[in-house]
C-alpha positions in Angstrom: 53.4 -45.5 91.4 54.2 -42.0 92.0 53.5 -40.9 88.4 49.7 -42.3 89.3 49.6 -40.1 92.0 50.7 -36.9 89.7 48.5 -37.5 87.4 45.5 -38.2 89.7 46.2 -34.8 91.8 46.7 -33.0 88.0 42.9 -33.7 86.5 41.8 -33.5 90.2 42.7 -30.1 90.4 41.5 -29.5 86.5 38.0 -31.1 87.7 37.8 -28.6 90.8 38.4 -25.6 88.7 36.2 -27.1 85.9 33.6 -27.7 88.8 34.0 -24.4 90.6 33.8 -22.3 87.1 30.4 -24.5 86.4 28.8 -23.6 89.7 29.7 -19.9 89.2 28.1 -19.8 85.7 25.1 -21.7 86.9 25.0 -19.3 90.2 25.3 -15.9 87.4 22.5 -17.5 85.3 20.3 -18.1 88.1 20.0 -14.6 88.5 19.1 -13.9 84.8 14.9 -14.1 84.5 13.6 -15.7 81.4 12.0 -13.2 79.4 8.9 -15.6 79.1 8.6 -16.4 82.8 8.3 -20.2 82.2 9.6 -22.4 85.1 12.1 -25.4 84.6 8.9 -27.6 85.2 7.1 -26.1 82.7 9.7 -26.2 80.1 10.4 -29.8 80.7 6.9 -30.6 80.7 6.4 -28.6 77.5 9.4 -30.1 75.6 8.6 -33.4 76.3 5.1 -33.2 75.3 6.1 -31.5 71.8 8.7 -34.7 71.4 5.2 -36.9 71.3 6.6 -38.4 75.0 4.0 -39.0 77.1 5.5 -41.6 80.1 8.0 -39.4 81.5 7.2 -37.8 84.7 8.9 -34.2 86.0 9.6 -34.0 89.6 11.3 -32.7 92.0 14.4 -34.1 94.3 16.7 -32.6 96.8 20.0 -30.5 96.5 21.9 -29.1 94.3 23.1 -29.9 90.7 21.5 -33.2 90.9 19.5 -32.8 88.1 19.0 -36.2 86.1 17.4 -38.2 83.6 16.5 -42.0 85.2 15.9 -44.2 82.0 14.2 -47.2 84.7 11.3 -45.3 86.0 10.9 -42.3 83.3 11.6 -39.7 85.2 12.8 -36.2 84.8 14.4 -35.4 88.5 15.2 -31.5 88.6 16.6 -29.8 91.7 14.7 -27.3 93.8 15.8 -24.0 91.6 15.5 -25.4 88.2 12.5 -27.2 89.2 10.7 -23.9 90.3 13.4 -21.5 88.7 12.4 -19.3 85.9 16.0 -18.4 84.8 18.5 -19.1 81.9 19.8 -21.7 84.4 16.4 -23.5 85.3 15.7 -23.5 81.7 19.4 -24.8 80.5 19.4 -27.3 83.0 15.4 -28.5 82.3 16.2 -28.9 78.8 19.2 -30.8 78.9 17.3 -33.5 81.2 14.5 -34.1 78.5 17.5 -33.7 75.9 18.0 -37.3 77.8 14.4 -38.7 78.1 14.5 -37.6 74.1 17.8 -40.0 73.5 15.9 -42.4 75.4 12.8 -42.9 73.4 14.1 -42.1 70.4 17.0 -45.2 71.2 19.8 -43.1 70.5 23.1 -45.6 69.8 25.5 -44.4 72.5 22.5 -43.8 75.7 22.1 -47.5 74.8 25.3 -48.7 74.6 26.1 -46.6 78.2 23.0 -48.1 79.9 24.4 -51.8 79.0 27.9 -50.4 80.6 26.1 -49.2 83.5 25.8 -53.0 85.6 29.5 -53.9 84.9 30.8 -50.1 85.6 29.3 -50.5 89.1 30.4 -54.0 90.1 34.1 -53.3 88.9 34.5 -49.9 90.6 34.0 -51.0 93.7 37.3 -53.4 93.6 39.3 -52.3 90.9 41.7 -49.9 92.5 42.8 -52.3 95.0 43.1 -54.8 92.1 45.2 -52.7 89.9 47.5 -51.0 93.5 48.2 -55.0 94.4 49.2 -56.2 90.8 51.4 -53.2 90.9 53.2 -54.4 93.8 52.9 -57.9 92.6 54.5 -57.5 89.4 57.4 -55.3 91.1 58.1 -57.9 94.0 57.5 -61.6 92.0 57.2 -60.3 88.6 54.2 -61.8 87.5 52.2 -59.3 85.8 48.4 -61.0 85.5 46.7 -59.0 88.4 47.9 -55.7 86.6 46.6 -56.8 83.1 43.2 -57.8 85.0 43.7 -55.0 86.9 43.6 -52.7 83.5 40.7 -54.7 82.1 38.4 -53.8 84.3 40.0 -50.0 84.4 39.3 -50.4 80.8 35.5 -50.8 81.4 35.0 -47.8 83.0 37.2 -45.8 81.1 34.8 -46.4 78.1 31.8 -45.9 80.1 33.3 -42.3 80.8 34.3 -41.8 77.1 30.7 -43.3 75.8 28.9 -40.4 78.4 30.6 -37.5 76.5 28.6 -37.9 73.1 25.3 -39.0 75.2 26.1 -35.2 77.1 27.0 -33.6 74.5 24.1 -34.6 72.3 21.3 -33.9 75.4 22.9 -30.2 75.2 22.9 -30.0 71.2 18.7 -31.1 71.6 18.5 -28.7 74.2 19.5 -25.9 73.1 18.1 -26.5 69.3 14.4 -27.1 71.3 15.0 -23.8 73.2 16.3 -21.4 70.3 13.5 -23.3 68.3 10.7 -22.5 70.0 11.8 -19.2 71.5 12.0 -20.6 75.1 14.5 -18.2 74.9 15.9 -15.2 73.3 19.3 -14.5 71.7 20.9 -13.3 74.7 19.2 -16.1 77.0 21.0 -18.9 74.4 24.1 -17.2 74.7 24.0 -17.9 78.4 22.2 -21.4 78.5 25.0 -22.2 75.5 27.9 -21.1 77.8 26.2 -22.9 81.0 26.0 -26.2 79.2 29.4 -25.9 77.7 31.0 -25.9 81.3 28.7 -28.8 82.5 30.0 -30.8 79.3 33.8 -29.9 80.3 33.0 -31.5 83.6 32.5 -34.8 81.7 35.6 -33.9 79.3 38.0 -33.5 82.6 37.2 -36.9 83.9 37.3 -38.7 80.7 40.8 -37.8 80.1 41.8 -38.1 83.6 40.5 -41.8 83.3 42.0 -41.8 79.6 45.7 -41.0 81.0 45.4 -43.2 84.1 44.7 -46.5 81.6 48.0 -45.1 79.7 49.8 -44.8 82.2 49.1 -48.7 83.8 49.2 -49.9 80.3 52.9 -48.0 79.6 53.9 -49.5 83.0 52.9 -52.5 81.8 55.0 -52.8 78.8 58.0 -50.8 80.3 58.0 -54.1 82.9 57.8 -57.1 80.3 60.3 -55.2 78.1 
């Protein structure tokens, strides 16, 4: 078991730098005014209107990097300073969220197929580190292995659901930013910036993927190691 453990603390600490370089690019954007003085409301508003959607509300909603897309009640939910923000960040972040609602009515393949994940990703996280720690020790003590191959079944779910999330994130971004070079939301400079700020939230995605990636490996490898 201690190889799980190494590899857990490794992408841990690769998700905390990941994490802390995202909230310093976000923080040094923030302070970067768009030269058109629109606010993230405004340019969500505006880009969802000129994608001919028309049942998607932009609100508001507490704290910080919480910004989301919610598929079951339409809305776009944009933290405090993107919401009212008028800066590279604001207008990154805004545009990435209606890259979403975009996907969404335009049924784009892999939102779908990660919405239908969504129901089964919840249920088995809940249980499915106690299932896979006991057929460890279950297929170690008696030998029988059948907790550890359910065990990496359901590990199996939500390692897809992470790996189905990167095209979906990387795909809001690529909408984004085409929308905001497009229609000269912002200028050369400002895409530079709102390019680099959504690369680091995509690498967010990327860490914990792979972490989830090499954690499946390393039950399945176990697995075989034991019944050869």
């Amino acid at each position: 078991m201690m190889g799980i453990y190494v590899i857990s603390m490794i992408f841990a600490g690769l998700g905390m730098l990941v994490s802390w370089r995202l909230k310093s690019k976000f923080q040094e954007y923030s302070q970067i005014g768009l030269t058109n003085g629109l606010s993230g409301k405004e340019i969500a508003q505006k880009m969802l209107r000129e994608n001919g959607i028309y049942d998607v509300q932009v609100v508001s909603v507490g704290g910080q990097l919480t910004d989301h897309y919610n598929p079951a009640d339409k809305t776009v939910n944009l933290s405090p300073d993107v919401y009212e923000g008028r800066s590279v960040s604001a207008a990154a972040v805004a545009a990435h969220e209606c890259g979403h609602a975009v996907q969404h009515a335009t049924a784009y393949s892999m939102l779908q197929l990660r919405s239908t994940l969504v129901p089964m990703t919840n249920i088995t996280s809940k249980f499915t580190p106690y299932i896979l720690m006991f057929g460890v020790m279950l297929m170690y003590n008696s030998g029988s292995s059948l907790l550890l191959m359910i065990g990496i079944g359901l590990f199996s779910v939500a390692t897809l659901f992470s790996l189905v999330t990167l095209p979906v994130e990387f795909d809001a971004s690529r909408r984004a930013l085409a929308w905001i070079q497009t229609n000269r939301i912002v200028n050369d400079k400002e895409y530079d910036m709102a390019k680099d700020a959504l690369w680091w939230a995509a690498m967010t995605y990327v860490v914990a993927a792979l972490g989830m990636l090499a954690q499946l490996l390393y039950y399945v490898s176990m697995l075989n190691r034991r019944n050869n």
